[in-house]
C-alpha positions as CSV (number, residue, x, y, z in Angstrom):
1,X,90.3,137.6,44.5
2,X,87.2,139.0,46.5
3,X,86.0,141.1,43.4
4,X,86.5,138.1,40.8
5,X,84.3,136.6,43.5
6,X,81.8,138.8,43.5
7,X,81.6,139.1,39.9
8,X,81.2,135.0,39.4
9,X,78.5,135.2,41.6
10,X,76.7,138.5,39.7
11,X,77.1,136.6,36.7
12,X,76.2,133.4,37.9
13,X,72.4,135.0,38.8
14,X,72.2,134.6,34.6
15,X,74.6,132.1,33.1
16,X,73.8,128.6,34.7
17,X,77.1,127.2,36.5
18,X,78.7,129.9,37.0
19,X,77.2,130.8,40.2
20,X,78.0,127.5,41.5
21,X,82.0,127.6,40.5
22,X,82.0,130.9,42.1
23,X,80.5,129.7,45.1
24,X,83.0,127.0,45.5
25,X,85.4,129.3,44.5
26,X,84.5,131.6,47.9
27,X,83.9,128.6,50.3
28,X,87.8,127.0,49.2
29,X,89.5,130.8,49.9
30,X,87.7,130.8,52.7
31,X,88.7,127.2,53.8
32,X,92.2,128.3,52.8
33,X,92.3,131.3,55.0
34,X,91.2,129.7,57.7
35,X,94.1,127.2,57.4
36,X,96.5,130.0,57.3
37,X,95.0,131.7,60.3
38,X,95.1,128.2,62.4
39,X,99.0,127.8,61.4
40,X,99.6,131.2,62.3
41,X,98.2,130.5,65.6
42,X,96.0,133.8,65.1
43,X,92.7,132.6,66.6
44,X,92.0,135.7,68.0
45,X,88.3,137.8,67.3
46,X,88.7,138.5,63.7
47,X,89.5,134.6,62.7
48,X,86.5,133.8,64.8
49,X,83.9,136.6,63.5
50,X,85.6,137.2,59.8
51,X,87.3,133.8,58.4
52,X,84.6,131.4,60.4
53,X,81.9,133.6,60.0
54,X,82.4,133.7,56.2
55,X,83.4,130.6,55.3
56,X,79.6,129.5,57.4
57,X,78.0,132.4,55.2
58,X,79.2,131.1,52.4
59,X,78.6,127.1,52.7
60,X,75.0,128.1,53.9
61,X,74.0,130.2,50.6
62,X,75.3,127.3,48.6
63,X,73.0,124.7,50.5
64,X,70.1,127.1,50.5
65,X,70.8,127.6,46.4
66,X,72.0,124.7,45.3
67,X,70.4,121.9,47.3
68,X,67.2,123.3,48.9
């Protein structure tokens, strides 16, 4: 899933709309992860520095491409 990623978002630097599915494509996994993490009641470091972390990464490179 994380390498399909990566590759939408390669591809996306040259074929118009891609980049943006991809990106939406990151930031719902991400959103979807940290569901799971919340239901599993495992809020410890990782959820906190990884899911959170991520998921903030993610919706901030889609503002500063898509809408700045």
């Amino acid at each position: 899933m994380k390498l399909l990623a990566v590759a939408g978002l390669l591809i996306g630097i040259k074929v118009e709309g891609v980049g943006l599915a991809a990106n939406v494509g990151v930031i719902a996994y991400f959103l979807a992860a940290t569901y799971a993490h919340v239901r599993a009641r495992f809020l410890k470091q990782e959820f906190w520095l990884n899911c959170l972390g991520m998921l903030l990464f993610a919706v901030a490179v889609l503002l500063y491409s898509f809408v700045l």
